[in-house]
RODO-2510 file (C-alpha; in nm, 4 decimals, decimal comma):
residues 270
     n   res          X          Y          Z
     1     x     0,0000     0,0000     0,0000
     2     x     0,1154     0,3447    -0,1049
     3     x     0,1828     0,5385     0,2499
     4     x     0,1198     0,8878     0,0963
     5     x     0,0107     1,2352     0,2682
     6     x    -0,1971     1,4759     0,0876
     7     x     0,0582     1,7352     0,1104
     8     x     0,3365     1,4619    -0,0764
     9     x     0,0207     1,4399    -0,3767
    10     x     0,0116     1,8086    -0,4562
    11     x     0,3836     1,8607    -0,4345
    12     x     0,4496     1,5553    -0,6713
    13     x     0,1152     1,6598    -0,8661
    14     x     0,2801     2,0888    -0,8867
    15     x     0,6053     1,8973    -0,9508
    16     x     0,4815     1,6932    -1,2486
    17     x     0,2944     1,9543    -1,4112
    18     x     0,5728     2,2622    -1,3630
    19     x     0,8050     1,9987    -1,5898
    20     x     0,5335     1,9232    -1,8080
    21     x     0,5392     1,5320    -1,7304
    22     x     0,2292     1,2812    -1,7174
    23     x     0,1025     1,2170    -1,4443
    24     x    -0,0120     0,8533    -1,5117
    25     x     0,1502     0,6747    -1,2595
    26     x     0,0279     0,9463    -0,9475
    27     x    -0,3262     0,8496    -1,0419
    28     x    -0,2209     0,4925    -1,0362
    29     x    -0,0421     0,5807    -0,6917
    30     x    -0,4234     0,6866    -0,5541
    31     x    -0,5991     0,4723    -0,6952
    32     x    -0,4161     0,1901    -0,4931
    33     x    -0,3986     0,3707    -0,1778
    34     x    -0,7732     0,4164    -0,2144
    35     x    -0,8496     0,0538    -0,3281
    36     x    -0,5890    -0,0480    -0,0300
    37     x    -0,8605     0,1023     0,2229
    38     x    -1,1790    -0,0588     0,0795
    39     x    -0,9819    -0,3818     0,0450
    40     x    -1,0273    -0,6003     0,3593
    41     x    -1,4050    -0,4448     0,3895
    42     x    -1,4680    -0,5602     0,0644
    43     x    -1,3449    -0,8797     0,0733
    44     x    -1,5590    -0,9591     0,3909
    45     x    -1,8394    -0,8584     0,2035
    46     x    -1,7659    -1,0660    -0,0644
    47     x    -1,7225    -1,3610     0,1524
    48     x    -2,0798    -1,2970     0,3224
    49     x    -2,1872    -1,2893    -0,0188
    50     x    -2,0757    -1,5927    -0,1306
    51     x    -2,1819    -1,7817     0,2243
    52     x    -2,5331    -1,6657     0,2321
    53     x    -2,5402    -1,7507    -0,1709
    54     x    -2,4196    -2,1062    -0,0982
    55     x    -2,7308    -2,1030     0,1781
    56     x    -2,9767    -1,9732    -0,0661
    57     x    -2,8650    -2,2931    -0,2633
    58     x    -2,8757    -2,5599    -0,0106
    59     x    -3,2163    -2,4110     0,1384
    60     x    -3,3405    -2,3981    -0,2596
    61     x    -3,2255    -2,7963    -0,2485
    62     x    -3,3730    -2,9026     0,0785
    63     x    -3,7269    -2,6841    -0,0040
    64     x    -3,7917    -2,8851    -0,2915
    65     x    -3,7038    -3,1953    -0,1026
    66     x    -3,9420    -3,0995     0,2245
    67     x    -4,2155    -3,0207    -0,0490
    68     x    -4,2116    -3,3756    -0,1493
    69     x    -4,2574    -3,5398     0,1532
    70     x    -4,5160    -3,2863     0,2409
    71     x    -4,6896    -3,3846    -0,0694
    72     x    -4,6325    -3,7660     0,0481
    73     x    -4,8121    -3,7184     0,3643
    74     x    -5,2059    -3,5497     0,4389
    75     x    -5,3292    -3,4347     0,7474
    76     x    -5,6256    -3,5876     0,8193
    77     x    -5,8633    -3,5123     1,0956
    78     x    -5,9898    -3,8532     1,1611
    79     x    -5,6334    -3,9634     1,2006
    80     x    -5,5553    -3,6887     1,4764
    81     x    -5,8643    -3,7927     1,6675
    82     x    -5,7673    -4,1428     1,6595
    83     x    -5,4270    -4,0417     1,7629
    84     x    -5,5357    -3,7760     2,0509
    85     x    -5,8208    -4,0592     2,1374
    86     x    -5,4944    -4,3378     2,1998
    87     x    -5,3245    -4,1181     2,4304
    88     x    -5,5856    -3,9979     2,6151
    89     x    -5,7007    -4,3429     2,7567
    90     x    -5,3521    -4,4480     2,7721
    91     x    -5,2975    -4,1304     3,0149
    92     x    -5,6402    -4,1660     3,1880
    93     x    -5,5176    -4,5446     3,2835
    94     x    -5,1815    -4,4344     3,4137
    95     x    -5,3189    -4,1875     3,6035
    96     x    -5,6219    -4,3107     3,7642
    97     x    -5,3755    -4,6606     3,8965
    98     x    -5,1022    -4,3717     3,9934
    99     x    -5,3839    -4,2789     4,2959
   100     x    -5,2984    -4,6328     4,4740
   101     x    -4,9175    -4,6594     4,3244
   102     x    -4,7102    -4,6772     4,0385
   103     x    -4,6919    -5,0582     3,9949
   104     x    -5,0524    -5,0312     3,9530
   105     x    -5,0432    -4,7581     3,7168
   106     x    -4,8163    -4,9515     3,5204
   107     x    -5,0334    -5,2729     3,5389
   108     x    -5,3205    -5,1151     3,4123
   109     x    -5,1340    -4,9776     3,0810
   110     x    -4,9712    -5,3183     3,0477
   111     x    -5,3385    -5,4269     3,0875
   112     x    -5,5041    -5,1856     2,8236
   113     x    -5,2247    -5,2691     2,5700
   114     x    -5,1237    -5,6134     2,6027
   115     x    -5,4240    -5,8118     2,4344
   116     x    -5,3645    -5,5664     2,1461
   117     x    -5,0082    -5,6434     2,1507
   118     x    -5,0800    -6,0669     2,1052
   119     x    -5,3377    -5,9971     1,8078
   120     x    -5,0849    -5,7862     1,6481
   121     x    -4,8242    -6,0528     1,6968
   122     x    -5,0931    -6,3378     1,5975
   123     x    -5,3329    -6,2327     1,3583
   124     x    -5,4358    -6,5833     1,2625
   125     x    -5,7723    -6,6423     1,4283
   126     x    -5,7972    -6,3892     1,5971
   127     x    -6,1375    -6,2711     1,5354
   128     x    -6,3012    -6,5435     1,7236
   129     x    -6,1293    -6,4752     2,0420
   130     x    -5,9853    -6,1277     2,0286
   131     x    -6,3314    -5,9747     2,1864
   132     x    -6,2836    -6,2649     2,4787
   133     x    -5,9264    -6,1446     2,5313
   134     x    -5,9980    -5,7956     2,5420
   135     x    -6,3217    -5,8594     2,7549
   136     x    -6,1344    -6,0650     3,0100
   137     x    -5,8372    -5,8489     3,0429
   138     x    -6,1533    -5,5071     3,1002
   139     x    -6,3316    -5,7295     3,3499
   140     x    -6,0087    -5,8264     3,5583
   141     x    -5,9517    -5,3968     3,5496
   142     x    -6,2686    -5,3838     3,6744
   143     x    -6,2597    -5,6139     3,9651
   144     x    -5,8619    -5,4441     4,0439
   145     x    -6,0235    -5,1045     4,0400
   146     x    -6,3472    -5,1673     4,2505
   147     x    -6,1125    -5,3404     4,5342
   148     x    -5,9528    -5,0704     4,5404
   149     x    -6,2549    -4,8153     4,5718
   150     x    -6,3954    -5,0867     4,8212
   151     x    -6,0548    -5,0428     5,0281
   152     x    -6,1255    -4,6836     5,0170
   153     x    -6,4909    -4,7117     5,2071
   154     x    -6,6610    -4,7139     4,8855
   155     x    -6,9742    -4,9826     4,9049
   156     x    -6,9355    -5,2762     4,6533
   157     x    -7,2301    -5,1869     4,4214
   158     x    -7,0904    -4,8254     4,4064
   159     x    -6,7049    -4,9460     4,3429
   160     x    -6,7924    -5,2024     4,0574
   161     x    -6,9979    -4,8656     3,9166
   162     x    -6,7530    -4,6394     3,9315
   163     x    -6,5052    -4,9384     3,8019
   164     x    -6,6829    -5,0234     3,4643
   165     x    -6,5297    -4,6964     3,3005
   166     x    -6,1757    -4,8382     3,3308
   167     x    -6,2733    -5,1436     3,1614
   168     x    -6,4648    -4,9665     2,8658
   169     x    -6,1377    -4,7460     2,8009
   170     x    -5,9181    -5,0994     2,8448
   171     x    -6,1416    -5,2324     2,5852
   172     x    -6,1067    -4,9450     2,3356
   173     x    -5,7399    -4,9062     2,4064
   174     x    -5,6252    -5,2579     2,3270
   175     x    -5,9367    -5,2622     2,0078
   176     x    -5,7315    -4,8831     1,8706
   177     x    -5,3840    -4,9245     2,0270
   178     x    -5,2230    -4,9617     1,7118
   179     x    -5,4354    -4,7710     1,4854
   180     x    -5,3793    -4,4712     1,7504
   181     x    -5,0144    -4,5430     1,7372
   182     x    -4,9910    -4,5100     1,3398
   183     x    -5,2188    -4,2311     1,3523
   184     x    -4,9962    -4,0391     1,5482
   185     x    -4,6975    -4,1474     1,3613
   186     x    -4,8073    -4,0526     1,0530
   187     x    -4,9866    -3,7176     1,1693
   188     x    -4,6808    -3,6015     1,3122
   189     x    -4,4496    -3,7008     1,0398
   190     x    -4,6844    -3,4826     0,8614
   191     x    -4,7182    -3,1723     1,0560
   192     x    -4,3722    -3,2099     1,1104
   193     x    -4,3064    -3,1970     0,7709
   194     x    -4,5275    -2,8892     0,7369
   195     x    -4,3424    -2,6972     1,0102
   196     x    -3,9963    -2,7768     0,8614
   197     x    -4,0737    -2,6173     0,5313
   198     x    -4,2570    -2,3338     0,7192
   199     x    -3,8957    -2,3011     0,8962
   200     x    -3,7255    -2,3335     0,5578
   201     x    -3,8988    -2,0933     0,3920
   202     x    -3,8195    -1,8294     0,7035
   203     x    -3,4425    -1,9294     0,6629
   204     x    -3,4854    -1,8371     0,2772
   205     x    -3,6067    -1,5394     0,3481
   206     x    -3,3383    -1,4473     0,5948
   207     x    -3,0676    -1,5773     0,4241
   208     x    -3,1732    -1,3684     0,1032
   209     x    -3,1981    -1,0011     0,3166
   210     x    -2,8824    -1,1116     0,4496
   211     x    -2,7727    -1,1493     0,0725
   212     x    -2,9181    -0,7938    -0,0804
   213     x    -2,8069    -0,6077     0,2802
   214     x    -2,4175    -0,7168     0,2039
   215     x    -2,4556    -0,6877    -0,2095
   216     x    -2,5588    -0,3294    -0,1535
   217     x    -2,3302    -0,2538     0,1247
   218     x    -2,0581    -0,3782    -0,1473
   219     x    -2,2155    -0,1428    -0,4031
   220     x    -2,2055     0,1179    -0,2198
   221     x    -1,8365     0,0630    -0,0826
   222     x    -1,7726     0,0929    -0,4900
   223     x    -1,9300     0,3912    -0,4909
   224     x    -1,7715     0,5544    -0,2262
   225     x    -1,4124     0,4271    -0,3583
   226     x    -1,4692     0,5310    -0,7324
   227     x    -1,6380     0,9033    -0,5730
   228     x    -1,2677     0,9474    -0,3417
   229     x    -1,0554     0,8278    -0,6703
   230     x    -1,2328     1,0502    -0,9052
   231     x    -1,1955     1,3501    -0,6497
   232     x    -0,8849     1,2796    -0,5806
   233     x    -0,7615     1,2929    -0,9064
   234     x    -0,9696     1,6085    -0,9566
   235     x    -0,7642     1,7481    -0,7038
   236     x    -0,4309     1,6702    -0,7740
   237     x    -0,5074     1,7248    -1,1498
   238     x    -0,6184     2,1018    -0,9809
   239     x    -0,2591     2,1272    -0,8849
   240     x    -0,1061     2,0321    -1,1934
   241     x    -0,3208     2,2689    -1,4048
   242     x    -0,1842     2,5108    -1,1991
   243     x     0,1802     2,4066    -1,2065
   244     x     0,1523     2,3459    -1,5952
   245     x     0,0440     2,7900    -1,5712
   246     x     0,2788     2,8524    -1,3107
   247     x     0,5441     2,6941    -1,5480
   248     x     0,4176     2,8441    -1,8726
   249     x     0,4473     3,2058    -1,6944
   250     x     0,7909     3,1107    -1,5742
   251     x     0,8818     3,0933    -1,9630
   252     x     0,8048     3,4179    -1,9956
   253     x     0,9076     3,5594    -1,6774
   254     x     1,2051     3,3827    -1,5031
   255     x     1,1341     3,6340    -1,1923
   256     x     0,7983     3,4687    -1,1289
   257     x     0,7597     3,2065    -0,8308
   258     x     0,4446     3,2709    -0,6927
   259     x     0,1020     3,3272    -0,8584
   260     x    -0,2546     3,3661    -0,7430
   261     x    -0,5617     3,1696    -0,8507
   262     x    -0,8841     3,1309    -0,7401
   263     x    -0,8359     3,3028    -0,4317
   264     x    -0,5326     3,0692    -0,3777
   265     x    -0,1779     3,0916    -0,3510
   266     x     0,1036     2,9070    -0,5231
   267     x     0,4805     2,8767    -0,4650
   268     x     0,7311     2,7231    -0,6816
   269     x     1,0960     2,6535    -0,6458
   270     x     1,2939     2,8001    -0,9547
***
């Protein structure tokens, strides 16, 4: 980088023009010094702009890919009411055998799921005695529950009452365990899918501001430089104008070594 005062440019600049010489290589002298103090800005700018357009790319790639799976999958509204329906009476078990203790708790869901677990594993058969499985395993939640309620004070007509709505949502649980469990799967997987390219498209969007923020930041570091270069030159071309006069009247005057212009004064050396 040229390490050059303002002062040093108008005495080379008066210098050049009082011998009549170009002046080529001064301009080439500011124009580096200038370009030397945009450099490093510029270049970060340049390397934003080339990060945030490799982004753009990737988040152009993975968009199109998101919008495929999202086309794959459907929300459907039966499917999230099966789903919601699954975990509901798997949390109303849990919870309701949590009020003795947690091995009950855990009983009951192993209770409400199990029968649905052995038809899944053998289908063969299994309509003949998948109601009696699923009947038996409600009835023996029933008689657990209303022993429990009886321990409590409760009479036994009023605990095997209040017991029967365990063993309805153990018979629906183990009838929809699995259906509930794909359900929620394959809602999620689709929501999911749904939010991710919502997120995408937000990224996209930032990314790209990002993008236009640094590309005119760079244009307008160009800008800037090309304004100080061109004035620059304006000025030192000023002084050789004036150096190119103040020689022209030496020609004709050897005594001359100081003239007046524009309210300015200029010395020369003989």
């Amino acid at each position: 980088m040229q390490n050059i005062t303002v002062e040093e440019l108008k005495a080379l600049a008066a210098r050049l023009g009082f011998y009549n010489r170009p002046m080529d290589e001064l301009i080439n002298i500011i124009k580096t010094s200038t370009e030397d103090q945009f450099q490093k800005f510029e270049t970060q700018l340049k390397i934003k702009i080339d990060k945030f357009s490799k982004k753009l790319e990737v988040l152009k790639n993975k968009t199109s890919l998101i919008k495929n799976k999202v086309g794959q999958t459907q929300i459907d509204s039966g499917g999230i009411v099966i789903a919601i329906s699954g975990l509901f009476l798997i949390s109303m078990l849990f919870y309701i055998g949590l009020q003795d203790d947690i091995m009950t708790a855990i009983l009951y869901l192993g209770m409400g799921t199990v029968g649905a677990v052995i038809v899944h594993l053998k289908p063969v058969e299994s309509d003949f005695w998948k109601p009696i499985l699923f009947s038996f395993l409600s009835i023996l939640i029933v008689f657990m529950q209303a022993f429990i309620y009886y321990d409590s004070g409760y009479g036994i007509g009023q605990a095997l009452i209040f017991s029967i709505p365990m063993g309805i949502m153990a018979y629906l649980l183990n009838e929809n365990l699995f259906n509930s469990a794909f359900s929620l799967i394959d809602q999620s997987t689709a929501m999911w899918h749904r939010i991710h390219l919502t997120m995408n498209r937000f990224r996209k969007f930032s990314n790209h501001k990002r993008l236009v923020n640094a590309q005119k930041r760079l244009e307008a570091s160009f800008t800037k430089k090309d304004l100080m270069i061109k004035k620059s030159v304006s000025f030192i071309k000023y002084e050789y104008d004036v150096a190119v006069l103040a020689s022209d009247l030496k020609k004709n005057d050897l005594a001359v070594s100081h003239i007046q212009l524009n309210g300015k004064g200029h010395n020369y050396a003989n």
